[in-house]
FIROLO-426295 format. One record per residue: residue in one letter; x, y, z of N, C-alpha, C in turn. Coordinates in steps of 0.1 Angstrom, whole numbers, plus 5000, padded with zeros to 4 digits. Layout:
<atoms>
> a,X,Y,Z,X,Y,Z,X,Y,Z
...
</atoms>
This chain:
<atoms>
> x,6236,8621,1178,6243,8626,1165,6253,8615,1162
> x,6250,8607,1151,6264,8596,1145,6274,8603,1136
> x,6285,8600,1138,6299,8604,1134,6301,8595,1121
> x,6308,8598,1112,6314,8587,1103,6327,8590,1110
> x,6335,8580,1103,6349,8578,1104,6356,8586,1093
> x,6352,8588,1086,6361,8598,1079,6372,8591,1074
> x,6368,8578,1068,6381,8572,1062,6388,8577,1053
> x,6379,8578,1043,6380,8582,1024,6374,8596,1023
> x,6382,8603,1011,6375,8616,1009,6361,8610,1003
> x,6359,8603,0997,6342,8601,0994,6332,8600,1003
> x,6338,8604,1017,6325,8601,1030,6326,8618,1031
> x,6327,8627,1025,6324,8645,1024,6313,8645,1020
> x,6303,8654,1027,6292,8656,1021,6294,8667,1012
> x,6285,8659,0998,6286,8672,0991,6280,8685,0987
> x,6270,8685,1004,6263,8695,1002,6268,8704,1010
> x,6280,8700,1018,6292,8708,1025,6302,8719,1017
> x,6301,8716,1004,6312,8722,0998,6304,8733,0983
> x,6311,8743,0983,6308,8755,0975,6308,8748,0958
> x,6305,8755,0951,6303,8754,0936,6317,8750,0928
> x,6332,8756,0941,6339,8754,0932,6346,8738,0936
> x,6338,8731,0947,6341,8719,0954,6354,8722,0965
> x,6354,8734,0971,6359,8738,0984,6352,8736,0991
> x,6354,8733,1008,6347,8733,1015,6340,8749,1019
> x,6326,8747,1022,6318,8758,1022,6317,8758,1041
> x,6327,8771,1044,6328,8774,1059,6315,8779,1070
> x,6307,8782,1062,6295,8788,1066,6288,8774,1070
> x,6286,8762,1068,6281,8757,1077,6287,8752,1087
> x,6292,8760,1093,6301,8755,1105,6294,8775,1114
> x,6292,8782,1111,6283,8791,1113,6275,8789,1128
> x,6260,8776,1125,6257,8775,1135,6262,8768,1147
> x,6276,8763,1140,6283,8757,1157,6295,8770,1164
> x,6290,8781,1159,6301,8794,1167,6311,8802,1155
> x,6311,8796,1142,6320,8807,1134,6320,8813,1130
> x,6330,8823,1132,6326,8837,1130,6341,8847,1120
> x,6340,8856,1121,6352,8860,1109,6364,8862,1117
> x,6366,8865,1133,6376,8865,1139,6381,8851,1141
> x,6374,8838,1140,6376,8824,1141,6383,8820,1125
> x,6378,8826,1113,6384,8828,1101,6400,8832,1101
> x,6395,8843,1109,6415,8849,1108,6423,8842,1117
> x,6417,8833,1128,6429,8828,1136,6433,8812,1126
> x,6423,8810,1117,6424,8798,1109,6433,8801,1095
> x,6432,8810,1093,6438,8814,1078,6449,8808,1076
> x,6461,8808,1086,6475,8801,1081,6469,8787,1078
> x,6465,8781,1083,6460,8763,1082,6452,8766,1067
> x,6438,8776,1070,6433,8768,1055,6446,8770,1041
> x,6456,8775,1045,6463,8784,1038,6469,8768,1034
> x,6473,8761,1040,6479,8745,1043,6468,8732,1038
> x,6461,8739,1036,6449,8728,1028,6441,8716,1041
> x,6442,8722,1053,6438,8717,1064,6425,8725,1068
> x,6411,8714,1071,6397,8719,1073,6397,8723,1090
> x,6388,8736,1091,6388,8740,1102,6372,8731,1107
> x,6373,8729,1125,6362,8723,1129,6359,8727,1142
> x,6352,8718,1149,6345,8722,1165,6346,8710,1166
> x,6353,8706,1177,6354,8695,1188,6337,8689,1192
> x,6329,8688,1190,6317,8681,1196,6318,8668,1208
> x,6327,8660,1203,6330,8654,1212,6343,8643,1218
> x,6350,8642,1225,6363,8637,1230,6364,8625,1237
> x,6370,8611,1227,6368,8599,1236,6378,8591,1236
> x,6391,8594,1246,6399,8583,1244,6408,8586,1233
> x,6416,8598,1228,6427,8600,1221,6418,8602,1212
> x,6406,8604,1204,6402,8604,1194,6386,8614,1201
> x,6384,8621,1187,6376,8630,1188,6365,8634,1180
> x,6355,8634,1177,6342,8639,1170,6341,8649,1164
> x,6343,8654,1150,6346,8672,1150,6332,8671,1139
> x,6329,8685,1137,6319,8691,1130,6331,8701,1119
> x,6330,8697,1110,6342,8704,1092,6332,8711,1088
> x,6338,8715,1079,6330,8728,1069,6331,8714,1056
> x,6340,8703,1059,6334,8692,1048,6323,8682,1051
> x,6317,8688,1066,6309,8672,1072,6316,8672,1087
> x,6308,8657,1096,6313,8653,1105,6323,8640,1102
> x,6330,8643,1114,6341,8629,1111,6350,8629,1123
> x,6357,8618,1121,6363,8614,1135,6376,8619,1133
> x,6384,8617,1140,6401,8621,1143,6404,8614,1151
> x,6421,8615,1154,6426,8615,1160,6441,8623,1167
> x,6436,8626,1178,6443,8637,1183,6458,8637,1185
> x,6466,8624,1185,6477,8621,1189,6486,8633,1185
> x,6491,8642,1175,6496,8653,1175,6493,8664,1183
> x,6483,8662,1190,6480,8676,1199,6476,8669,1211
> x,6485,8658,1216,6484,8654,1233,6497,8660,1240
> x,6494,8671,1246,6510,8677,1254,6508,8671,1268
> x,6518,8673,1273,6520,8666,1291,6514,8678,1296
> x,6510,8692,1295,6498,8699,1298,6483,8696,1304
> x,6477,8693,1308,6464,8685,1306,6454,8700,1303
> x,6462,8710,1302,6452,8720,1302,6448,8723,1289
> x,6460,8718,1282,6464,8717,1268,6455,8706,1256
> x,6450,8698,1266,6445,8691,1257,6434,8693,1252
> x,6425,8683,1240,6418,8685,1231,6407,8686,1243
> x,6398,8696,1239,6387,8695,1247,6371,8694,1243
> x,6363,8692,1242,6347,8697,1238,6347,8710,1239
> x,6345,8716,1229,6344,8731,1222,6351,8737,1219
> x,6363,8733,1210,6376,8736,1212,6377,8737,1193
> x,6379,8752,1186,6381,8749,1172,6398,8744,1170
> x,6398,8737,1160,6406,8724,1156,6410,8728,1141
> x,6420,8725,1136,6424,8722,1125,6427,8706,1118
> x,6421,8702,1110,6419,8684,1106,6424,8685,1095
> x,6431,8676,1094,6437,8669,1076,6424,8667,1070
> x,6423,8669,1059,6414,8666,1051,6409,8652,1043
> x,6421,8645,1046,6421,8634,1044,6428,8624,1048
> x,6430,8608,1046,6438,8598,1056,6431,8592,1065
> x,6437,8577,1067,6432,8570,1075,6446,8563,1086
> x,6440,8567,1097,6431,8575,1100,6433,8590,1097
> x,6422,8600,1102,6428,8618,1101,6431,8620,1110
> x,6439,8632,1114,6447,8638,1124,6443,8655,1128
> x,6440,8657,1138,6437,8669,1146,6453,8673,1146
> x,6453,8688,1140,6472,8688,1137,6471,8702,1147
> x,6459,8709,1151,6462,8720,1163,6452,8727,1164
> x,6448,8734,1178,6439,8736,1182,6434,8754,1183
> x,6427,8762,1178,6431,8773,1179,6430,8779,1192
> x,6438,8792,1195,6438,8794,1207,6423,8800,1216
> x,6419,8790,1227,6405,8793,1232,6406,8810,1237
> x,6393,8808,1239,6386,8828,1243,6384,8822,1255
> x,6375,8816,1258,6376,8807,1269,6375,8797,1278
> x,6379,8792,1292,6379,8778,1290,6375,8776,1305
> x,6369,8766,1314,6365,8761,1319,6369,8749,1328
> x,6380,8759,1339,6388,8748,1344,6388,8745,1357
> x,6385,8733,1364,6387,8728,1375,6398,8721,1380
> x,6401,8720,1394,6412,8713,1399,6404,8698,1402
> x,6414,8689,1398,6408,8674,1402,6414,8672,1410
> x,6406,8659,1412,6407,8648,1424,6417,8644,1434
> x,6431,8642,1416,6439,8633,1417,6449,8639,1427
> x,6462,8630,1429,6472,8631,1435,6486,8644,1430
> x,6479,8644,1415,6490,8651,1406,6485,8666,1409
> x,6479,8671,1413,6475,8687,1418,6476,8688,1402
> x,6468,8693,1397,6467,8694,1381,6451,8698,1378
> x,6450,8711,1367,6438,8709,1366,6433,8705,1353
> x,6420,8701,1351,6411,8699,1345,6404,8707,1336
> x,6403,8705,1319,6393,8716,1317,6381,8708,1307
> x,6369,8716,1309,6361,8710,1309,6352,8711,1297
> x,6355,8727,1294,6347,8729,1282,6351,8742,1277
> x,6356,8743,1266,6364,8757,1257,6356,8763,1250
> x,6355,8778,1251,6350,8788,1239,6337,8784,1243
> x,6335,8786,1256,6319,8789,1263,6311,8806,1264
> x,6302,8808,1262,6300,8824,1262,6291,8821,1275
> x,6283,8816,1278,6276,8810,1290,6278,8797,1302
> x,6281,8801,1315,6281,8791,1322,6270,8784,1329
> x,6261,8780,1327,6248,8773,1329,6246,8769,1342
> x,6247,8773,1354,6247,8763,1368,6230,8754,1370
> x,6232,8746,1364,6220,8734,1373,6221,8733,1387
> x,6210,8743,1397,6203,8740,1411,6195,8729,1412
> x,6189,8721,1420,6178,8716,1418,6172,8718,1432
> x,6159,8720,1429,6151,8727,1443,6146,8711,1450
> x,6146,8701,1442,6147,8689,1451,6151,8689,1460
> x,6167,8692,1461,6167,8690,1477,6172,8700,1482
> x,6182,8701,1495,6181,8715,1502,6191,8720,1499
> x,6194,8732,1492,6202,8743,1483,6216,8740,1494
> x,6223,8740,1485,6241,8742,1493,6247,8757,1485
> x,6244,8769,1495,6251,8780,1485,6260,8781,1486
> x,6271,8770,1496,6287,8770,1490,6289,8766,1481
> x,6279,8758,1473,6285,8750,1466,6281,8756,1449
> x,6273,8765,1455,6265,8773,1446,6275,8788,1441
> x,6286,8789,1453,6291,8801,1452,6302,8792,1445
> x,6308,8782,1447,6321,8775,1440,6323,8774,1427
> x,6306,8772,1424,6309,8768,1406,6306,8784,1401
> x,6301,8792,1411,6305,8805,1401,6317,8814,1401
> x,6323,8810,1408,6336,8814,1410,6345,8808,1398
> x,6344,8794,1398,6349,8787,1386,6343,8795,1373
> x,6332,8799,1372,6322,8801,1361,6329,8818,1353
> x,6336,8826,1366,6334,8841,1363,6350,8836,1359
> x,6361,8827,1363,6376,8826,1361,6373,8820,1344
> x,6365,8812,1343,6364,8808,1327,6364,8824,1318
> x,6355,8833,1319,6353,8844,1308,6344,8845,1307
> x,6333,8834,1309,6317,8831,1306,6312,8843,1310
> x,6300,8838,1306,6290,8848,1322,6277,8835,1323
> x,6282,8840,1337,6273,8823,1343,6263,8827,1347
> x,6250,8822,1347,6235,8819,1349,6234,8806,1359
> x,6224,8808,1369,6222,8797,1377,6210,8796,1373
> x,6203,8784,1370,6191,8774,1366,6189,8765,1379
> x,6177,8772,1385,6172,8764,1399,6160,8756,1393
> x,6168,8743,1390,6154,8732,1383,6146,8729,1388
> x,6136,8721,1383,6126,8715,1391,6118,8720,1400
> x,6116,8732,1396,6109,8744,1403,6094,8734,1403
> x,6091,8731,1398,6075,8720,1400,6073,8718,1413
> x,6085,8716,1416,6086,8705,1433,6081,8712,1442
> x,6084,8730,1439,6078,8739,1448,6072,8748,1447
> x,6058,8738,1448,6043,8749,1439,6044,8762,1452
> x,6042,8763,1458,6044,8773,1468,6051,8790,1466
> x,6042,8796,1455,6050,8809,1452,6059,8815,1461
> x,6055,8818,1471,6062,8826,1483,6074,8820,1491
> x,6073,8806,1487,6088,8792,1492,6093,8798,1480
> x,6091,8799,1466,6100,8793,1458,6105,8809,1458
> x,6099,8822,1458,6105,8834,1462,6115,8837,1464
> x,6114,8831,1481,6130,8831,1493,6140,8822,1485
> x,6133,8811,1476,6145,8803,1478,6157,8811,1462
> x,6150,8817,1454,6152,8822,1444,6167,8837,1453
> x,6157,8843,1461,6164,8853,1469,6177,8849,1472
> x,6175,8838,1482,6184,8828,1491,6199,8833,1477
> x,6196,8825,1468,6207,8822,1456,6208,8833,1450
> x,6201,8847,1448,6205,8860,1444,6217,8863,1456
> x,6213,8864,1467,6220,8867,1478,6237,8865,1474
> x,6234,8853,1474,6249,8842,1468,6256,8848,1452
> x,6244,8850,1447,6251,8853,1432,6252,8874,1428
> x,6257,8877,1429,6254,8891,1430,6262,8893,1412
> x,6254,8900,1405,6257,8904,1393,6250,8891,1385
> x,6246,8880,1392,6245,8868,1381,6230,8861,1379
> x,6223,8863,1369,6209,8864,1368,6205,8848,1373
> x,6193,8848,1383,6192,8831,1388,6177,8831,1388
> x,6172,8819,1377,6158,8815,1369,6154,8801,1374
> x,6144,8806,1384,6139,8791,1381,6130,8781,1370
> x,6133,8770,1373,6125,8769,1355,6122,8749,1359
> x,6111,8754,1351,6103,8733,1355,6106,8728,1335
> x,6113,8721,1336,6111,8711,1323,6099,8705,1326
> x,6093,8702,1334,6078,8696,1335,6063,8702,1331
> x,6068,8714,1335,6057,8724,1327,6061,8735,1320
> x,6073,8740,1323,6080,8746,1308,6084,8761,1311
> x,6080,8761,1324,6083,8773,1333,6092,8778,1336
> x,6093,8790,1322,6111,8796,1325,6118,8790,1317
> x,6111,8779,1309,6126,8777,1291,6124,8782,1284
> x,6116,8795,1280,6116,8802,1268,6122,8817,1271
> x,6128,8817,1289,6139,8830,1287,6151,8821,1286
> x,6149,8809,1290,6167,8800,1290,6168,8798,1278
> x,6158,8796,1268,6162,8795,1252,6168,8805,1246
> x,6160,8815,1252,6167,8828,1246,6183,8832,1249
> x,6188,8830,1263,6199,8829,1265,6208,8823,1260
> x,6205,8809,1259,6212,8795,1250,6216,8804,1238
> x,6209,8809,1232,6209,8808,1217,6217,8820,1217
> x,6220,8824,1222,6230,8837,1218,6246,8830,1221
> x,6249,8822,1215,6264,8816,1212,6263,8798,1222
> x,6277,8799,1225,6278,8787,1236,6277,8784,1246
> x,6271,8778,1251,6266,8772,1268,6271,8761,1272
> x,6272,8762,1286,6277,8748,1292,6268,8743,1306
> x,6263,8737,1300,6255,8732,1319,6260,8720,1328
> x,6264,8730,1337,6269,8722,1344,6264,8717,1361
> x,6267,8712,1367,6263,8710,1377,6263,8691,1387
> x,6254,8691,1399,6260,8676,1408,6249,8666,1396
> x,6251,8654,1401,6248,8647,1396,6231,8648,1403
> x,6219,8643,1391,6206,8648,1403,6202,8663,1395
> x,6209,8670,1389,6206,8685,1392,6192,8687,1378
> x,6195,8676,1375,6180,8675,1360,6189,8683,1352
> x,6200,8682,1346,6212,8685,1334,6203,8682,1322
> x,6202,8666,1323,6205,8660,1310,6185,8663,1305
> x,6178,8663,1315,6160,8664,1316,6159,8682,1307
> x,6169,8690,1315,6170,8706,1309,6176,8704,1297
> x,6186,8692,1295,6194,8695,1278,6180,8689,1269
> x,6175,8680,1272,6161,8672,1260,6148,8687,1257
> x,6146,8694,1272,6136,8702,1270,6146,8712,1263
> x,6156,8718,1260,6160,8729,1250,6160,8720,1240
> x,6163,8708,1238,6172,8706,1223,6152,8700,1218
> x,6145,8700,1227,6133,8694,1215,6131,8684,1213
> x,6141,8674,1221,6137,8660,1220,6146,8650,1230
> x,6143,8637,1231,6148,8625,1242,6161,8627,1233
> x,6176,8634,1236,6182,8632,1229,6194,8625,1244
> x,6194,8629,1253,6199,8624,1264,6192,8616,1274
> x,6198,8604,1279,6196,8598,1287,6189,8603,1301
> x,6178,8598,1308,6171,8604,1318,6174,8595,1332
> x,6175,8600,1342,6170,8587,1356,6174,8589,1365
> x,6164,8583,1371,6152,8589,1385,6165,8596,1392
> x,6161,8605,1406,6168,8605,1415,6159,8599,1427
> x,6170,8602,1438,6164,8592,1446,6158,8608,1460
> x,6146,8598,1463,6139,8604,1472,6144,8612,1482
> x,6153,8603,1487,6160,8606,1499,6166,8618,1501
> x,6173,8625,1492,6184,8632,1494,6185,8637,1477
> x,6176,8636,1470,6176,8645,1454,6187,8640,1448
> x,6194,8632,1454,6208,8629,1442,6204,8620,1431
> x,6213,8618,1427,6209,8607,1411,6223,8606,1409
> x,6225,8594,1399,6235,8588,1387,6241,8597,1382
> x,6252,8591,1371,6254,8601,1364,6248,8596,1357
> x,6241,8607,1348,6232,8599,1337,6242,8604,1320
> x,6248,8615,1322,6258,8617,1315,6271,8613,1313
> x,6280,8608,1304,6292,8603,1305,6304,8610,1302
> x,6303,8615,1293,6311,8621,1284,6302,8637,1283
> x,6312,8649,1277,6311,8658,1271,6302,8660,1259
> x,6294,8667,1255,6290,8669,1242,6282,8679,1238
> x,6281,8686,1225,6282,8694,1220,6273,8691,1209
> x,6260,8699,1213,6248,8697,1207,6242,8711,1201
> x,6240,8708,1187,6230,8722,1182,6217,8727,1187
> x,6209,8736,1189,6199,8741,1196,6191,8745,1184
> x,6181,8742,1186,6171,8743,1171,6170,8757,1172
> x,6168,8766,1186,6163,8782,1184,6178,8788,1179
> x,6186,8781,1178,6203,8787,1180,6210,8785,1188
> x,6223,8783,1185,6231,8786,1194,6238,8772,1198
> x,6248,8767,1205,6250,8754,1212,6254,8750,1226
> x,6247,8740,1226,6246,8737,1242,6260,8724,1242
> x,6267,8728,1258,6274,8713,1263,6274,8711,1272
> x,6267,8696,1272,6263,8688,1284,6277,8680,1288
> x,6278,8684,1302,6284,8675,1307,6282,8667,1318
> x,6290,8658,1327,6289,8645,1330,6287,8655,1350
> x,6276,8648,1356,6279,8653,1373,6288,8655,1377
> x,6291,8667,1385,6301,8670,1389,6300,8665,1405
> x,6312,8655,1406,6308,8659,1428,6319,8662,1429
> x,6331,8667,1424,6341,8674,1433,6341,8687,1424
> x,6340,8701,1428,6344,8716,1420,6359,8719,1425
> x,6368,8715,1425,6380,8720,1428,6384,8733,1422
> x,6390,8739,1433,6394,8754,1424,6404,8753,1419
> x,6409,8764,1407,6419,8758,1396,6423,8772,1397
> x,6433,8781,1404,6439,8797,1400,6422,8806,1400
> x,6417,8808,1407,6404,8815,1404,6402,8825,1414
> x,6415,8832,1417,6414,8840,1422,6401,8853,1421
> x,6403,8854,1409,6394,8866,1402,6380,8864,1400
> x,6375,8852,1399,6365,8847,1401,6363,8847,1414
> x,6369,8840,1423,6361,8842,1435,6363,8856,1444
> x,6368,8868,1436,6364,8881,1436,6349,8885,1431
> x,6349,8882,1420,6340,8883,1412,6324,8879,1422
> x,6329,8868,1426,6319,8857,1434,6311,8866,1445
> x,6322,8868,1452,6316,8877,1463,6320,8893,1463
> x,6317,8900,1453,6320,8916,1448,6315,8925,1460
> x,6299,8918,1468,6298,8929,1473,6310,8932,1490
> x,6318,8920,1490,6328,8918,1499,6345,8930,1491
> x,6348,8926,1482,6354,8932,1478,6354,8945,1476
> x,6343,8949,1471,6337,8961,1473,6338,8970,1487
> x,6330,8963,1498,6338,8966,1508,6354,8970,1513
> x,6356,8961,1510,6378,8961,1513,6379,8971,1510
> x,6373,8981,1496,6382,8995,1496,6381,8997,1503
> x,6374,9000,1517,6372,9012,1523,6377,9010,1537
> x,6385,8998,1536,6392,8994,1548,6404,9003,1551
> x,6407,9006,1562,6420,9015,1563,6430,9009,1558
> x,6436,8998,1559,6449,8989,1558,6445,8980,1541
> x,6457,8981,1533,6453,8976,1519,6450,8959,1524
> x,6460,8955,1532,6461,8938,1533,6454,8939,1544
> x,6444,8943,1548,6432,8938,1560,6427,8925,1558
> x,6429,8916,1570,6424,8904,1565,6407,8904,1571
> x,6405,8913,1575,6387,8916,1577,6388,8904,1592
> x,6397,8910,1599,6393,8900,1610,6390,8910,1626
> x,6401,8915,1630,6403,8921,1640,6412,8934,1640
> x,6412,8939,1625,6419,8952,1625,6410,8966,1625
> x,6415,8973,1633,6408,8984,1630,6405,8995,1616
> x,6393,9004,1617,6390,9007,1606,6384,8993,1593
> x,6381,8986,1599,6378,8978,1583,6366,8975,1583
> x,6359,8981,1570,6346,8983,1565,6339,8969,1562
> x,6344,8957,1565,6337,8944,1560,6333,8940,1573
> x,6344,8943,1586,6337,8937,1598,6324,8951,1603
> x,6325,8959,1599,6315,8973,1604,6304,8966,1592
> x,6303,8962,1585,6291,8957,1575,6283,8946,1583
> x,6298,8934,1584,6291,8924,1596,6283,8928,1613
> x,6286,8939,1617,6283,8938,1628,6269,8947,1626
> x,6267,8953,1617,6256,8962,1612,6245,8950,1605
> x,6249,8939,1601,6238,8930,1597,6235,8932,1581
> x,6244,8942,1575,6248,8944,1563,6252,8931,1552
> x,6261,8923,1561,6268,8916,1553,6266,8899,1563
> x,6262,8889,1560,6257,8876,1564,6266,8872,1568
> x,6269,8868,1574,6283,8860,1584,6287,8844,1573
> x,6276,8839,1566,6279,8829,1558,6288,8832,1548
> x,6283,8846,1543,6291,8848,1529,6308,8850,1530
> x,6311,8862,1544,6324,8857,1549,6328,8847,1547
> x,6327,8837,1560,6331,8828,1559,6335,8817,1545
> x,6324,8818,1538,6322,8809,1523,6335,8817,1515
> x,6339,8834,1517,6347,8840,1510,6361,8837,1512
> x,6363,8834,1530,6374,8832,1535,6381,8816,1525
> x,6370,8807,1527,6371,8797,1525,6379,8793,1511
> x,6372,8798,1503,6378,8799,1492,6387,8803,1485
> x,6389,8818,1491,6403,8823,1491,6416,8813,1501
> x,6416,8805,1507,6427,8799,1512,6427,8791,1504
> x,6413,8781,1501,6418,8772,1495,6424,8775,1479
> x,6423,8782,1473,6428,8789,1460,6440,8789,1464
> x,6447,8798,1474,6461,8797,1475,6467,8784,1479
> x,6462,8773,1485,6466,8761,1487,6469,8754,1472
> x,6458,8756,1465,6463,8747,1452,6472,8756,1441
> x,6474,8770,1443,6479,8777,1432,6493,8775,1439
> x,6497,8778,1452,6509,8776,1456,6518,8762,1453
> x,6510,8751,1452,6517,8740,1447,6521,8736,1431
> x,6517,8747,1428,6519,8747,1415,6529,8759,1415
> x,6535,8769,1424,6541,8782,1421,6551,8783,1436
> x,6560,8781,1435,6576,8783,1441,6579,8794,1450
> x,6573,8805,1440,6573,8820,1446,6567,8821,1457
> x,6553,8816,1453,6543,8818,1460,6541,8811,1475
> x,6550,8796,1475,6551,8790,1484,6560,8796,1497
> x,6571,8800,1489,6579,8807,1499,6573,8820,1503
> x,6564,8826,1495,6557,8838,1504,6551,8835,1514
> x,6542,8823,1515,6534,8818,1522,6540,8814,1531
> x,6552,8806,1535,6562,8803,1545,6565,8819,1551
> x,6567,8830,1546,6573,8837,1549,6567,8841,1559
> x,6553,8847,1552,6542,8852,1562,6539,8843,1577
> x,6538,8830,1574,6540,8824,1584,6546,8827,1597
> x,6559,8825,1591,6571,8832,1600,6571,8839,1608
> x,6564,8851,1602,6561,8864,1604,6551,8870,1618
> x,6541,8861,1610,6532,8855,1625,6536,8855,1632
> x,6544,8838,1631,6550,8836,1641,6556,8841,1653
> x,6563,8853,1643,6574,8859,1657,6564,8869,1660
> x,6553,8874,1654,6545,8882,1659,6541,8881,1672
> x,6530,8865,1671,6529,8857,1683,6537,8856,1694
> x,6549,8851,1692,6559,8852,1702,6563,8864,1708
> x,6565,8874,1701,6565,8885,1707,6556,8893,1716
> x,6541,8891,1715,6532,8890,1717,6530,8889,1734
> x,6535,8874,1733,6535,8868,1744,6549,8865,1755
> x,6555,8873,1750,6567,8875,1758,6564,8891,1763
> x,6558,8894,1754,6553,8914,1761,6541,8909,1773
> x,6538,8902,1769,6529,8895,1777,6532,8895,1794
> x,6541,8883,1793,6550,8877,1803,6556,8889,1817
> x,6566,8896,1803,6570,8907,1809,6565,8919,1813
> x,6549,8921,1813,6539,8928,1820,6532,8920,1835
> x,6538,8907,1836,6529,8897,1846,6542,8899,1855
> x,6553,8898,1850,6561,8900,1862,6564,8910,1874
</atoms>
């Protein structure tokens, strides 16, 4: 899709605008608008400023879809020291109408957003993609399933608002009905509440329930680099519109064949956003998500005697009587534990409170232990 620059009001298309030469908001329709997207815009159009959709974000400057046409921006009035804050792919925008360059003057408030913890040193997170109704997870049955990693991005997926679908690609690879079965199982096991399709871009097997899904608002597919993203974005959108390449034998991974964000129309409906491989999922506050993640665990905990059971060695608790019954898989524990610590590792460095709770409890232990072992002592003597 090519952008103009939007220098001059004469680069508006004029098949954008109504009879009375206003912009006509309805074709902004098939990128998500809707009449509650109207009322959060009304003070702006009220200001003679066009409402739009972020399509794509590069470098202080941004790609939008107007109700006068596409055109470029630049975002510089809406960069806060936030990074959560900033302009993102699928994010509705308010644009000057005119000026060179134009200016993105504010963003409306998202429904929802799509956020990860990064890499960096700054404990900060990342968001990825706003005013998503769908979280798309790309599996690829190429190589051998990681359902930690498979439980991570849905945990991220349920804290966004979405409702996330896992897409186990490349189902081709495993003609074997009764392999590809278990492996389908395997990832229900892991995803509980969250519907998981395998589907071949190669022979087409399973994109005409993923169309159907796409098309009912916005999607995001996400997933490692390898996962056939950008191979799943050409088979919905109907054509080589993204970049393809190889992965490697060895180990199913691949390139990033994506770079950037983007925000593409779907011929059946609806819009899709591709983005770039992911190899780090950091958790970003997702508490509730990684509830969500593992519900049939939570679900359990009511029925623990003790509200703060840590499901280890207290009596009465219905998560270790699940485990020892064969009820409940010893991986999913563990993968639950996991992520709940690390969630409190990165939310605490961002929260004071919470750090000093975390010290507290420590403490707490601590003298627990000691005490422990001084009742200890004084039973040996």
């Amino acid at each position: 899709m090519t952008f103009s620059t939007g220098s001059t009001d004469s680069t508006r298309s004029s098949a954008s605008t109504g009879s009375s030469g206003s912009p006509d908001f309805s074709v902004l329709v098939p990128y998500g608008w809707d009449d509650a997207w109207a009322a959060e815009f009304a003070p702006y159009a009220a200001e003679g400023l066009l409402p739009g959709r972020v399509v794509r974000v590069d470098r202080g400057q941004c790609d939008v879809q107007t109700a006068a046409g596409p055109l470029r921006a630049d975002t510089a009035f809406v960069t806060p020291h936030d990074p959560l804050r900033v302009v993102c792919t699928g994010d509705w925008v308010a644009v000057e109408p005119g000026g060179n360059p134009r200016y993105v003057r504010t963003c409306l408030p998202r429904r929802t957003a799509f956020v990860r913890f990064t890499s960096s040193k700054r404990s900060e997170g990342q968001i990825l993609a706003a005013n998503v109704d769908h979280a798309v997870v790309a599996v690829s049955l190429a190589a051998e399933l990681d359902l930690g990693r498979v439980e991570r991005f849905l945990a991220l997926a349920w804290e966004s608002g979405a409702q996330p679908l896992v897409v186990l690609t490349k189902a081709d690879l495993v003609p074997d009905a009764v392999t590809r079965a278990h492996l389908v199982q395997d990832v229900e096991t892991s995803a509980p509440g969250v519907p998981v399709l395998p589907v071949s871009s190669v022979d087409g097997d399973g994109l005409d329930v993923l169309a159907a899904v796409t098309a009912g608002g916005t999607s995001v597919l996400l997933g490692q680099s390898g996962a056939g993203k950008s191979t799943l974005a050409n088979a919905l959108l109907g054509e080589e519109v993204m970049d393809v390449q190889a992965t490697r034998d060895v180990d199913g991974k691949g390139r990033h064949t994506t770079t950037t964000r983007n925000l593409l129309l779907l011929p059946g409906g609806g819009v899709l956003i591709d983005t770039p491989g992911l190899r780090g999922v950091g958790l970003w506050d997702a508490q509730t998500g990684v509830g969500q993640t593992f519900a049939e665990i939570e679900e359990l905990a009511r029925d623990c005697r003790f509200h703060d059971c840590a499901h280890e060695s207290e009596p009465g608790c219905a998560v270790q009587a699940a485990l020892d019954a064969g009820d409940l898989p010893p991986r999913r524990l563990d993968s639950y534990r996991k992520l709940l610590r690390e969630n409190q590792r990165i939310v605490a460095k961002t929260d004071a409170r919470l750090r000093a709770e975390i010290r507290k409890d420590w403490k707490r232990k601590g003298a627990e232990g000691r005490a422990a072992m001084e009742a200890k002592r004084g039973r040996l003597r």
